[in-house]
Each structure stands twice: as structure tokens, then as C-alpha cells.
N, C-alpha and C positions, 0 to 999 in steps of 0.2 A: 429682533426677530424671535427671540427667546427659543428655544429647541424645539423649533420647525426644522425636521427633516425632510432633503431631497430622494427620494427614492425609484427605481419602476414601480408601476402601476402592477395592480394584481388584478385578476378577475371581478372580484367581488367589490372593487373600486368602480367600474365603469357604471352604473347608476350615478355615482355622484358626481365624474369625470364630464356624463353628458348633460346630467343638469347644471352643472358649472357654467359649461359653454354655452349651454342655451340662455342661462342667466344672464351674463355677461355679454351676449349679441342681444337682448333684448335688454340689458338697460344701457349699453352702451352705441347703443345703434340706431334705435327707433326713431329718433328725432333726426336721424343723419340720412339712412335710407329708406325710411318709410316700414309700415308693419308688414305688405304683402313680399317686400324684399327681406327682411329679416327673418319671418318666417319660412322664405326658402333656403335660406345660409342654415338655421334650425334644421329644419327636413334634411339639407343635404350633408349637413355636417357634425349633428347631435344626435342622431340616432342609434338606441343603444344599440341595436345589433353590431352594427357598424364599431363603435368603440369596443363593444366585448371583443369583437376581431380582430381590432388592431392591435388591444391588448395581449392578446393571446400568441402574436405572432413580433416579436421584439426583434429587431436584428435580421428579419426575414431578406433583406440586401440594404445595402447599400442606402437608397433611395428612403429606407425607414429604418428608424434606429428605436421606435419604440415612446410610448406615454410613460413621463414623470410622474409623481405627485408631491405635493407638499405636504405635509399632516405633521399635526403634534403627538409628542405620546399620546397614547389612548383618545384618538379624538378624530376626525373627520380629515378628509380632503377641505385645503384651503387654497392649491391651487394646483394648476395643470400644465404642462406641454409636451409637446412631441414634437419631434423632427426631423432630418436626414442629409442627406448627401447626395441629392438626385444627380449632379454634376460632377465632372472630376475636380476639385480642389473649393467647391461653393457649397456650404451647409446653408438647409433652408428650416425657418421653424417654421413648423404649418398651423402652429396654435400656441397660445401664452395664454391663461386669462387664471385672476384670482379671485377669491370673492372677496364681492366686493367692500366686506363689512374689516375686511382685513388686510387694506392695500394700505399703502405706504408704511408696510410694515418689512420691509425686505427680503418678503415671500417671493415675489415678481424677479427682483435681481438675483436670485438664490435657484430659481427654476431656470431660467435664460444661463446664467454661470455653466448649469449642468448639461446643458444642450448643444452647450458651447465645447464643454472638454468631450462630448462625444464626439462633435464634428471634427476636431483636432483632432482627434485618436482616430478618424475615419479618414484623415488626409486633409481637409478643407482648410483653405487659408481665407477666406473669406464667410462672409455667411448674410443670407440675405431673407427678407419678410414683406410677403405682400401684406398691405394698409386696401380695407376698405372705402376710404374718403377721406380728402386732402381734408379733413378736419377729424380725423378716427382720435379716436381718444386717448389710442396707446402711444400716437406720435411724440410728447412730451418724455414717456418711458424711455422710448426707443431714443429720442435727440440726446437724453441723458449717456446712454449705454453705446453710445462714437455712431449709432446707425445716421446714415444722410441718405442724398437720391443720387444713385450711382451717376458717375459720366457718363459710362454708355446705357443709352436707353433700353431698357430691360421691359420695358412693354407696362403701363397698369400705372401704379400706385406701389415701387417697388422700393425697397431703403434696403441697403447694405453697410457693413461697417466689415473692416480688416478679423481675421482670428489673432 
């Protein structure tokens, strides 16, 4: 991974935070659920207002603990997540995605790592991630990193692994 650091996200990040995301649901997705779905996951989940907000408010409870970034010295956002604690003892990440010109570089396990000692330091013993389609492309990441499909039915496309 060479000196990719994990850090919060700043302000001045969230342009490349939401074209990340948007990048990464349209190349990872388009052939899974279609353009007019992908497009709405985009709208609903990539807009920069929305990520300048979420940036700005870190730690606001429980339920949000704030956007990561990856970045090298002097050089750009190479990947993203955020996450929380919406539950008592279950951290959830609401987003992972790296670009993609620099994955299997251990930017992916380095961002999930830091998401992960949030939720332990917010009490979670567990942690879980909704999957858009039983073929989503992070599932190989996620089987690596202990995630499976809980016992009890959690509703959707859900994988959890122990903290």
C-alpha cells in the first residue's frame, strides 16, 4: 500500500468523496442493476451537498461516526468510508469504495480496519453491511475480511462478521 494514509475526510474532500461513490456504483453496478437503478443509488447517495454535510458533522451520534479518506502524501483521495453505530453493540459501514485504478492495493482493508476501531471504541461487537446483489462485487472483499450472511435474517442482502 506504500504511504496511503487513513484519515477524516475534510471539507474540501467531499467533491472527490462523491465522485468516488458515484464512480464505483457505476462501474460496479451497471450490469448488476441496471442504469435507471444505479442512477438512483447516485442521486440518492452521491450528492455533493449531502456528503459536504456529512462531512462536516463527524461524531454527530452515535449512529454516524463520520467519512474516512485514503490519500497519499500530496495527492488525491484513493478511497472512502463511513459508518456508525446505529445499534447497541452492531457497527454498520454505509459505504467502502476505492478507485478503482488502485484496488488490490490494500487501500480497501486499511479503510474497513479504521471503521472497524471506530465501532469498537463506540461499543460494537459486531459489524454489519448491506450488499446490493447477491453477485455485488464487494462480496469477495467482504468473504475475505470474516463478513458472511448472519443466522438471523436481518432483512435484504445483509453480511456481518464478529469486531
Amino acid at each position: 500500500m506504500g504511504h496511503v494514509a487513513v484519515r477524516p475526510a475534510v471539507e474540501a474532500e467531499a467533491p472527490s468523496v462523491s465522485r468516488l461513490m458515484a464512480d464505483s456504483l457505476r462501474n460496479g453496478y451497471l450490469s448488476l442493476l441496471g442504469k435507471a437503478e444505479v442512477e438512483r443509488l447516485v442521486g440518492r447517495y452521491c450528492s455533493l451537498a449531502r456528503i459536504r454535510t456529512e462531512i462536516g458533522a463527524p461524531g454527530s451520534g452515535p449512529g454516524w461516526l463520520g467519512w474516512l479518506v485514503a490519500v497519499e502524501p500530496g495527492g488525491g483521495v484513493l478511497g472512502a468510508a463511513a459508518g456508525g453505530v446505529a445499534e447497541a453493540g452492531a457497527g454498520e459501514v454505509y459505504c467502502l469504495c476505492v478507485n478503482a485504478d488502485r484496488r488490490r492495493e490494500g487501500i480497501g482493508s486499511a479503510l474497513l480496519e479504521t471503521v472497524s476501531e471506530q465501532q469498537r471504541g463506540a461499543g460494537a461487537r459486531r459489524q454489519l453491511i448491506s450488499l446490493h446483489s447477491p453477485e455485488d462485487p464487494l462480496l469477495p472483499f467482504l468473504s475475505r475480511h470474516g463478513f458472511r450472511p448472519p443466522e438471523e435474517d436481518l432483512g435484504g442482502m445483509r453480511y456481518a462478521r464478529p469486531l
